[in-house]
C-alpha positions as CSV (number, residue, x, y, z in Angstrom):
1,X,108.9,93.5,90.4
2,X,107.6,92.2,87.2
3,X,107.3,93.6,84.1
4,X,106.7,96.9,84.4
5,X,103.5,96.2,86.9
6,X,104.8,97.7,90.6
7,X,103.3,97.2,93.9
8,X,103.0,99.2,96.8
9,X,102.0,97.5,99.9
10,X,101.4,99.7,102.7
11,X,100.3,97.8,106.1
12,X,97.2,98.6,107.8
13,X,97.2,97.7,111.7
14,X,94.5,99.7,113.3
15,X,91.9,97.8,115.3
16,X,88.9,99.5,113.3
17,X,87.7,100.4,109.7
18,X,89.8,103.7,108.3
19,X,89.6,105.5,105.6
20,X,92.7,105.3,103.3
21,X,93.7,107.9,100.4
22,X,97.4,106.6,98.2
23,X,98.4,109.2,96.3
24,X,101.5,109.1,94.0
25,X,103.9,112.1,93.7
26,X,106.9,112.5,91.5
27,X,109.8,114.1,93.2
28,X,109.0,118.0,92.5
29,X,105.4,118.0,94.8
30,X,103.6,116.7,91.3
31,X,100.5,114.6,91.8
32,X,100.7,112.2,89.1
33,X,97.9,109.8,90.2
34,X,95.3,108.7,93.0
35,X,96.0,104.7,93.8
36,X,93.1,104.2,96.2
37,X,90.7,106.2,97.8
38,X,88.2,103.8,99.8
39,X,87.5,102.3,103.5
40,X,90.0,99.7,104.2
41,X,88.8,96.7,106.8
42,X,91.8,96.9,109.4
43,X,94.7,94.3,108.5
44,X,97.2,94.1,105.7
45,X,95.8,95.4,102.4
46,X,98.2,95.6,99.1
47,X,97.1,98.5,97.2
48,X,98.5,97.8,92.9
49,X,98.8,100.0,90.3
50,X,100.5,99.7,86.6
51,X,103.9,102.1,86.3
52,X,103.9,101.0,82.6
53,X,103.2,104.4,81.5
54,X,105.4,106.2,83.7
55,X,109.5,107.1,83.4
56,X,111.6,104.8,85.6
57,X,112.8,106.7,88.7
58,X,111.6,107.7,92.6
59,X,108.3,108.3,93.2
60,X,106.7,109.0,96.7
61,X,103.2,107.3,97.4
62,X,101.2,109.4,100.1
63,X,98.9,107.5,102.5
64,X,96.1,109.6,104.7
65,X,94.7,107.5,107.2
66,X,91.2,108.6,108.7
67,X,88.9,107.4,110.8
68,X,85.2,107.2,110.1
69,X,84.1,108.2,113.1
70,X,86.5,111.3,114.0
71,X,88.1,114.0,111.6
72,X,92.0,113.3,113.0
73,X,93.8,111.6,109.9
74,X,97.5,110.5,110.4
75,X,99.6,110.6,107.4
76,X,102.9,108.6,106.0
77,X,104.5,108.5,103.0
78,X,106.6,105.6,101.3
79,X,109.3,106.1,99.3
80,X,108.7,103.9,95.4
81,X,111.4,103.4,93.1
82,X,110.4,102.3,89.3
83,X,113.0,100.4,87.1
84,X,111.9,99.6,84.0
């Protein structure tokens, strides 16, 4: 990590175009902010955001994963840990 810049990289390995939503959560449920909210080509995508204005500490980023075509969206989350 530099600075106070972080990066989440969550991997994309479906065969197709999806749908991504990142959300970041604080450790109580608390959405602090939307990362990315688009249509991701399949592959690996790196998805950045700047932590400078948050507290160092655990966050959670929540990924929903949707298809275009149908309504089924699979859904992981990644654990983030900001050090300042």
């Amino acid at each position: 990590m530099v600075g106070s810049a972080c990066r989440v990289s969550p991997r994309c390995a479906a065969g197709h175009d999806a749908r991504y939503l990142f959300r970041l959560f604080d450790l109580l449920g608390r959405r602090i902010a939307t990362l990315a909210s688009d249509v991701f080509e399949s592959g690996f995508h790196t998805v950045r955001f700047d932590g400078s204005q948050l507290a160092s500490g655990m966050y959670l980023v929540k990924a929903e994963v949707g298809s275009e075509i149908t309504t089924n969206v699979a859904t992981f989350t990644q654990r983030l840990t900001l050090m300042k």
